[in-house]
C-alpha positions in Angstrom: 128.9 -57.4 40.7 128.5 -60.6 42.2 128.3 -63.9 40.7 125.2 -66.4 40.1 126.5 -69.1 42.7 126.6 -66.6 45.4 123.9 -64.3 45.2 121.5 -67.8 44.8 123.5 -69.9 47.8 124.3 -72.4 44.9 126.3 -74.9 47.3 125.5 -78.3 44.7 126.8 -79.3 41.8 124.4 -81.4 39.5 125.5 -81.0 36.2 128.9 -80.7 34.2 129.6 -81.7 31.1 133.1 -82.0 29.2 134.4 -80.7 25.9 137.2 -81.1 24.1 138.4 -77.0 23.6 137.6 -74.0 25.5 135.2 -72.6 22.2 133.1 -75.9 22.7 132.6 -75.4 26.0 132.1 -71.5 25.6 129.6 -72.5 22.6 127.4 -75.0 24.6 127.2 -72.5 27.6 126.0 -69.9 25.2 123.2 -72.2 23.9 122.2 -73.6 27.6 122.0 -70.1 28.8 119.0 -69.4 26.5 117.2 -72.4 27.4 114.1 -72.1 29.4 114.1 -74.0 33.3 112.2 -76.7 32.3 114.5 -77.8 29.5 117.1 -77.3 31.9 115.6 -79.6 34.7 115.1 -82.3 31.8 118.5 -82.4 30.4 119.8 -82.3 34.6 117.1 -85.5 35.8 118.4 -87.1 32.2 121.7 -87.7 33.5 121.4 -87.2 37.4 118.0 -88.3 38.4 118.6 -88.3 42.2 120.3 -85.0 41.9 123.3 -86.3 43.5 125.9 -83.7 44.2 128.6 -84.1 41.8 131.1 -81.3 43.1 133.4 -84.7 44.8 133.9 -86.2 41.4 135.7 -82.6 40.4 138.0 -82.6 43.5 138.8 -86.1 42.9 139.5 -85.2 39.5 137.4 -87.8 37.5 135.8 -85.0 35.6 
């Protein structure tokens, strides 16, 4: 099987959120997944409007 990021060339990270225990985290996921692209995009442009890549602020570890 291969995963979403590589079968899609996903090389940009412009969304992450944090939560306080794995079960949050696991439960918001869940949710997300069933929402449709254009909710998605709106929740993404709500807190990243430029759709800057975010991936530096995980290796610098300020997420």
């Amino acid at each position: 099987m291969i995963g979403f990021t590589k079968r899609y060339d996903i090389k940009t990270l412009v969304y992450t959120e944090e939560h306080a225990t794995m079960p949050h985290a696991i439960a918001r996921e869940k949710k997300l997944k069933h929402w449709g692209r254009l909710q998605k995009i709106k929740l993404i442009e709500e807190n990243n409007p430029e759709w800057k890549d975010l991936s530096h602020l995980l290796l610098e570890g300020l997420l």
